[in-house]
Backbone as CSV, one residue per row, in Angstrom:
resi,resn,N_x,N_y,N_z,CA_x,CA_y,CA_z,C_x,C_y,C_z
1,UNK,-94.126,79.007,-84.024,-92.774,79.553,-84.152,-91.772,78.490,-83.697
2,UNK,-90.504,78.109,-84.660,-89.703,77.741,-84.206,-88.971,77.819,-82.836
3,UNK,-88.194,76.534,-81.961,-87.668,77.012,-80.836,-86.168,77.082,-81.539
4,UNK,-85.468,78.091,-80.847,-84.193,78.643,-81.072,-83.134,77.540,-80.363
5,UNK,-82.414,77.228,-81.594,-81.372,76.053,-81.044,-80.578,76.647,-79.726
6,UNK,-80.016,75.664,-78.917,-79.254,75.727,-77.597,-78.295,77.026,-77.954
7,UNK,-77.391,76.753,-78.971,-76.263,78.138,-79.077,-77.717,79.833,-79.250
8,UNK,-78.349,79.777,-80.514,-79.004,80.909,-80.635,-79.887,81.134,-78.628
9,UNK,-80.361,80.650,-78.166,-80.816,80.618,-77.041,-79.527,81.346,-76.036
10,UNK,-78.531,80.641,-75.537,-77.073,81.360,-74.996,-77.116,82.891,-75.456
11,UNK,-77.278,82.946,-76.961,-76.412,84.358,-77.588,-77.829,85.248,-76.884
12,UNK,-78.578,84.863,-77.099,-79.773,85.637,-76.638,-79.850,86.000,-75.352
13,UNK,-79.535,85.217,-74.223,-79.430,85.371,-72.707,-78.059,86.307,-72.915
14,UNK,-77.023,85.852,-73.573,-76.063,86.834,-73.631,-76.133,88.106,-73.848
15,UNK,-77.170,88.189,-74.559,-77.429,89.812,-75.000,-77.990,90.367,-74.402
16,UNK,-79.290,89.790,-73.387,-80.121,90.455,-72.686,-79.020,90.852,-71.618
17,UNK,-78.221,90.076,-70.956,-77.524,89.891,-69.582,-76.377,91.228,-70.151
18,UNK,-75.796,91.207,-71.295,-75.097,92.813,-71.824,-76.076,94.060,-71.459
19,UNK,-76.936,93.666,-72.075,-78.205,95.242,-72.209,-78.187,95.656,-70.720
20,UNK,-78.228,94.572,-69.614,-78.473,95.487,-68.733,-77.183,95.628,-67.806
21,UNK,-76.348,94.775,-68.138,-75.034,95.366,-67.865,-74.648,96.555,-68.128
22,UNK,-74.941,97.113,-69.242,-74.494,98.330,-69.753,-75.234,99.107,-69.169
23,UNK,-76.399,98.837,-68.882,-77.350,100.141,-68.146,-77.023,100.404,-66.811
24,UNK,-76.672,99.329,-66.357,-75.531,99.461,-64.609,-74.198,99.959,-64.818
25,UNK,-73.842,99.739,-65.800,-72.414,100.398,-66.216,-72.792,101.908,-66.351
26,UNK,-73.631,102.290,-67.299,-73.593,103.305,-67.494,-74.207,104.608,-66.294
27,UNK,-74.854,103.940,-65.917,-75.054,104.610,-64.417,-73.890,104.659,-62.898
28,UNK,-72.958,103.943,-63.371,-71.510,104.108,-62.570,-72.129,102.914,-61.398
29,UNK,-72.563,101.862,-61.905,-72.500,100.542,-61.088,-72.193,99.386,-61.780
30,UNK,-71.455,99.114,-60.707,-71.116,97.779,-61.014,-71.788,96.853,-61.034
31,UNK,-71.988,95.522,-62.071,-73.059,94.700,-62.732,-72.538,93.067,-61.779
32,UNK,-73.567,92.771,-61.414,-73.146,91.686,-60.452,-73.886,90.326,-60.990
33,UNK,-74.777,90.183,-62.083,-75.620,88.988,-62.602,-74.747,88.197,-63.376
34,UNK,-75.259,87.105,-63.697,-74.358,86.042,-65.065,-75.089,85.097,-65.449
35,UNK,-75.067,84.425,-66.461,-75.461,83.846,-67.213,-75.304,82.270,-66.911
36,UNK,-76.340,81.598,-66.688,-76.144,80.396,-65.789,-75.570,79.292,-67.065
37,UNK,-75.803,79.106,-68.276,-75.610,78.412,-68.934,-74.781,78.945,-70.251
38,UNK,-73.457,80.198,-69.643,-72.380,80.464,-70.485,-71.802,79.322,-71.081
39,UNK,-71.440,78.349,-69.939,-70.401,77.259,-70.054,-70.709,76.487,-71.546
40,UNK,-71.894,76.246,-71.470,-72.590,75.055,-72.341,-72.094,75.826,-73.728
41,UNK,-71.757,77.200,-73.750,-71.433,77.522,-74.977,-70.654,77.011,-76.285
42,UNK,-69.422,76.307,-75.903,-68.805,75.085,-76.297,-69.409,73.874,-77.065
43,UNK,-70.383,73.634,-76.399,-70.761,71.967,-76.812,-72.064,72.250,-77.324
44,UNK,-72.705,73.808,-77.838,-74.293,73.845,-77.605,-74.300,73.552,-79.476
45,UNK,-75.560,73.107,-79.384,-75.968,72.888,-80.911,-76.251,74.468,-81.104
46,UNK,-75.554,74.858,-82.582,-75.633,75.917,-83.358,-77.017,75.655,-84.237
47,UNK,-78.030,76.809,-84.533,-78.993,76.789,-85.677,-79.019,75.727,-86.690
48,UNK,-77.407,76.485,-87.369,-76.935,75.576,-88.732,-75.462,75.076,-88.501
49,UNK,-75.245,73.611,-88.853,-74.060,73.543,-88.672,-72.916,74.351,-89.257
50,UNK,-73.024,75.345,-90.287,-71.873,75.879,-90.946,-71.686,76.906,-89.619
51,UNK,-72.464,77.407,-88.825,-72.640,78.393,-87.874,-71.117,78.086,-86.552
52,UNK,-70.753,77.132,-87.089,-69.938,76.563,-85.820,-68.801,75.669,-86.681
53,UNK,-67.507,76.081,-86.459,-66.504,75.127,-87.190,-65.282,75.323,-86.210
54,UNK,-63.884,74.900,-86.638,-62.933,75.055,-85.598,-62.372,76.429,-85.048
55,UNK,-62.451,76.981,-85.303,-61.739,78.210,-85.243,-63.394,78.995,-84.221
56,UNK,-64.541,78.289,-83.534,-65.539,78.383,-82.864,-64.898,78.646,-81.183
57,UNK,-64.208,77.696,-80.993,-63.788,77.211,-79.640,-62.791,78.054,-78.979
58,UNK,-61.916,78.503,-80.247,-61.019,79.330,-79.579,-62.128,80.654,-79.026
59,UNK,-62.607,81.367,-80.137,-63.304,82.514,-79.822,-63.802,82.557,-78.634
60,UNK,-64.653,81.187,-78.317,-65.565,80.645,-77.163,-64.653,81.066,-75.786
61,UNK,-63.639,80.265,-76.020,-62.432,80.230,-75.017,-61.791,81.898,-74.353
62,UNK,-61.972,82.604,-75.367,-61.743,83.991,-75.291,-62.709,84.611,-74.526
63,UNK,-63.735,84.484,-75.120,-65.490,85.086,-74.589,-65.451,84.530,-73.045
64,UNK,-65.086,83.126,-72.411,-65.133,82.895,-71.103,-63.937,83.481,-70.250
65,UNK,-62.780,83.861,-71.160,-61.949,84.680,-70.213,-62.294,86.020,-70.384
66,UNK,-62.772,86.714,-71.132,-62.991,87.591,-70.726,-64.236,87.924,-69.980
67,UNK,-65.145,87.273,-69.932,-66.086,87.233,-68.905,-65.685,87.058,-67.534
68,UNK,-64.918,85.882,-67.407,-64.591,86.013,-66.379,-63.790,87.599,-66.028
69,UNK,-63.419,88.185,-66.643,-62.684,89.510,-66.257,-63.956,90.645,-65.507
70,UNK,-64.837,90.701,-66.412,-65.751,91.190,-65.805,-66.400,90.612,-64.207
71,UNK,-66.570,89.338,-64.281,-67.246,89.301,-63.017,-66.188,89.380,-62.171
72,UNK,-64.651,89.645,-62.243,-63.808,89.681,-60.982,-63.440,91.168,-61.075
73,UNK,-63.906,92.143,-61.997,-63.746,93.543,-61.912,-63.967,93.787,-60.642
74,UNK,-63.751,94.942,-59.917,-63.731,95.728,-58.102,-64.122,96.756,-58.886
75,UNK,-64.127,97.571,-59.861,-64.472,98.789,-59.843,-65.322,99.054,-61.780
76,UNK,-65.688,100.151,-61.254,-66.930,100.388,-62.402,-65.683,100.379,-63.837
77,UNK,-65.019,101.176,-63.903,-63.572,101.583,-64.685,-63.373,100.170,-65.258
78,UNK,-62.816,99.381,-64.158,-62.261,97.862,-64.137,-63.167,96.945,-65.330
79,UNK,-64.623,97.606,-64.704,-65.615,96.537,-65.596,-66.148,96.791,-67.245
80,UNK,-66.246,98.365,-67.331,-66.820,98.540,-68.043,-65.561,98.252,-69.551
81,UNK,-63.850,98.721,-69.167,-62.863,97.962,-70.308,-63.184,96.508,-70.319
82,UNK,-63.966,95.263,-69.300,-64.010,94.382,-69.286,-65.291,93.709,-70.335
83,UNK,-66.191,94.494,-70.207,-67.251,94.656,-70.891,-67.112,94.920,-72.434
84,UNK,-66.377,95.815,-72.561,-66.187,96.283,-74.150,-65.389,95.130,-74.258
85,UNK,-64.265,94.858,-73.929,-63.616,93.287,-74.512,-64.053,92.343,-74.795
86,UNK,-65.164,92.233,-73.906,-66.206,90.985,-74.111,-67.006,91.313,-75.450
87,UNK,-67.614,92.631,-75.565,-68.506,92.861,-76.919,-67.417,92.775,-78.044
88,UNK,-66.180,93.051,-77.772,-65.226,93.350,-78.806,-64.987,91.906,-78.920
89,UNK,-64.703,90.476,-78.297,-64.714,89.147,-78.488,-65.972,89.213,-79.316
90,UNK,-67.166,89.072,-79.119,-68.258,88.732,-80.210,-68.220,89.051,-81.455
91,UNK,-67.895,90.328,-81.625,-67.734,90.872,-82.951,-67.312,89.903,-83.255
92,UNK,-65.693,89.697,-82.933,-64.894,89.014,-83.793,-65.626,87.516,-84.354
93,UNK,-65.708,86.850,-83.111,-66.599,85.815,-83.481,-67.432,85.789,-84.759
94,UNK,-68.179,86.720,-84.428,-69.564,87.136,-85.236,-69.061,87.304,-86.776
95,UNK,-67.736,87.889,-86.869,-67.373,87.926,-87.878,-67.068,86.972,-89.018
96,UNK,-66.431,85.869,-87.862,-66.483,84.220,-88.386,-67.765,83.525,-88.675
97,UNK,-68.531,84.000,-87.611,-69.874,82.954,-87.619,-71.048,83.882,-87.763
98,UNK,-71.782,83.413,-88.151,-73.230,84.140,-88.111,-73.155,85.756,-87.790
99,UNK,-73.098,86.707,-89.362,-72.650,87.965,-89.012,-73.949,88.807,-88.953
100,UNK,-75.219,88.135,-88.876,-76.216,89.036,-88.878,-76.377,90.063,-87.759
101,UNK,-75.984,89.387,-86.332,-76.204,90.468,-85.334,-75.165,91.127,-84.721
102,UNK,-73.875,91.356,-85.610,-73.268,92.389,-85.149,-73.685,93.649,-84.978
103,UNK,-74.438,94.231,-86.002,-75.067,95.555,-85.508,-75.401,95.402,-83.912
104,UNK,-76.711,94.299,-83.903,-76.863,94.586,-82.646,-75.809,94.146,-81.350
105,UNK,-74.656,93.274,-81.342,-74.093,93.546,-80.620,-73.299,94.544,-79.913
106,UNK,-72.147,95.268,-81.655,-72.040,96.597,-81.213,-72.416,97.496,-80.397
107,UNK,-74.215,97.819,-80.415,-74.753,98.186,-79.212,-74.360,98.533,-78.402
108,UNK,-73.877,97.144,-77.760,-73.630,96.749,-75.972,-72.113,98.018,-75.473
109,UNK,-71.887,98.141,-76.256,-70.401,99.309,-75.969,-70.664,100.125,-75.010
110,UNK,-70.033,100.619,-74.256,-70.454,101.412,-72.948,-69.140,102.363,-73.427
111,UNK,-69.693,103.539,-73.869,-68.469,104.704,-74.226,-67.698,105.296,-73.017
């Protein structure tokens, strides 16, 4: 089996590190883990190069502020609008780039 380029690898830690965010969310706790190699998101080799063009960085840029919103949330309320912003950044992304796993991002929504 193929190894999953640096970006597909990120989106993947990203998703796992959502899944169980949401399961602490949804139990009325607040989610305290992160993703050690968000940053690299920027500079990471994509699958395919069409997967990544200019209009990449801004999104990127979005996705780290709103992350950061989440990890400076104080309260479950605080985090979980912080959380949906963040899934609601991917979409968009996703929409630009590689739209196969929006279904599964959607997911991550904490109603």
């Amino acid at each position: 089996m193929d190894e999953p380029s640096e970006l597909a690898q990120i989106m993947r830690d990203l998703h796992e590190e959502g899944l169980q965010r949401k399961a602490s969310l949804e139990k009325g706790e607040l989610y305290s883990g992160s993703v050690d190699n968000l940053l690299k998101m920027i500079a990471a080799a994509p699958t395919e190069p069409h997967m990544k063009g200019p209009a990449f960085e801004p999104h990127a840029l979005a996705f780290n502020a709103s992350y950061g919103a989440i990890q400076s949330a104080s309260t479950v309320s605080e985090q979980i609008d912080a959380h949906n912003n963040l899934v609601k950044s991917c979409v968009a992304c996703h929409t630009n780039f590689c739209q196969g796993p929006i279904s599964r991002i959607e997911l991550l929504y904490v109603n």
